[in-house]
N, C-alpha and C positions, 0 to 999 in steps of 0.2 A: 504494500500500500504506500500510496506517497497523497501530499498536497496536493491541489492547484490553484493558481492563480486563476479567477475568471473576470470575468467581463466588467464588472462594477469598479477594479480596479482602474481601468482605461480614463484618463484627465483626471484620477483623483491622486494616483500615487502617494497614497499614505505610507511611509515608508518604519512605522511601529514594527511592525513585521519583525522585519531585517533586525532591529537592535534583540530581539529576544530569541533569535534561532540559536543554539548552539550548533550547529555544524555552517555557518554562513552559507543558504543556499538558494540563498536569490541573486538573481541577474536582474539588469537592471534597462529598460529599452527606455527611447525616448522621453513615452507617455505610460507605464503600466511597467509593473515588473512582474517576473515569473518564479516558479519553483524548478530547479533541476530536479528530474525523476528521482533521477540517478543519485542524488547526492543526498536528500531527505532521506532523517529518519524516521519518520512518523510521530514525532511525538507529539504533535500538536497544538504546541505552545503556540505559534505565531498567529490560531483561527480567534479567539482573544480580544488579540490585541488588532487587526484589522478593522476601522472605525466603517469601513467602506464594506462589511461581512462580504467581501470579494475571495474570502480562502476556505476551499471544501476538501476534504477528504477524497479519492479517486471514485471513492463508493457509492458516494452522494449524485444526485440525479442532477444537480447544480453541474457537475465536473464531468459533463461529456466527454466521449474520444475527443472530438474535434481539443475540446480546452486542454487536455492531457498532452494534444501532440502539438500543439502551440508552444505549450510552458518548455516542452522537451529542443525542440526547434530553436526558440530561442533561446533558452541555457547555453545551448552551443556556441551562441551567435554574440551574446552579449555582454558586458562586463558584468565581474560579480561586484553585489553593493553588500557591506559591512557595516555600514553606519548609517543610524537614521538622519535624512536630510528633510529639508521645507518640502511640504505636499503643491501639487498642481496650484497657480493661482486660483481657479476653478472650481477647484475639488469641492467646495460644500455644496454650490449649484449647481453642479452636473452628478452628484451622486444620489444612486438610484434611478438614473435617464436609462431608459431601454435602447437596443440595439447602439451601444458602444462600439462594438468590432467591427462593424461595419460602415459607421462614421467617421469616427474618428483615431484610431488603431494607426500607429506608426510601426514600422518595421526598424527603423535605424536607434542606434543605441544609445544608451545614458551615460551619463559619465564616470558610473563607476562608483564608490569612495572604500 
């Protein structure tokens, strides 16, 4: 079993997450960060602390294939982030907005910390 990130994360990037993983394993895209499959260990801590409930379990009906193989995709693709930074300017009026990924979803990556 692993996390995912889904779709409610997209222009909110609250980045609480990331300070309380102990294995650092988010990656970090422009607008939305993700979970490496590979790299979670399920413990759950980071679903929490997510203000934007954008983080599900693989199990959950929220955490489609499709979100499973996003999160994996870009893991690959994108820096990993370690430290909690400033959310989206946006983030309180766009969260909760339906169909995000297909709005608004960047591919190119974050900077890291």
């Amino acid at each position: 079993m692993t996390f995912v990130v889904t779709d409610n994360c997209i222009r909110c990037k609250y980045t609480d997450c990331v300070e309380v993983c102990p294995v650092d394993c988010f990656y970090e895209g422009e607008n939305m960060l993700v979970i490496h499959p590979d790299e979670c260990i399920d413990c759950g801590v980071c679903v929490p602390e997510c203000p934007a409930e954008a983080i599900f379990a693989d199990t959950d009906p929220e955490a489609t294939p499709e979100w499973l193989a996003l999160n994996g995709k870009y893991a690959a693709l994108w820096p990993n982030i370690t430290a909690q930074s400033a959310p989206d300017a946006e983030a309180e009026a766009l969260d909760g907005v339906a169909g995000k990924l297909e709005r608004f979803f960047s591919p190119a990556p974050g900077n890291g910390t």
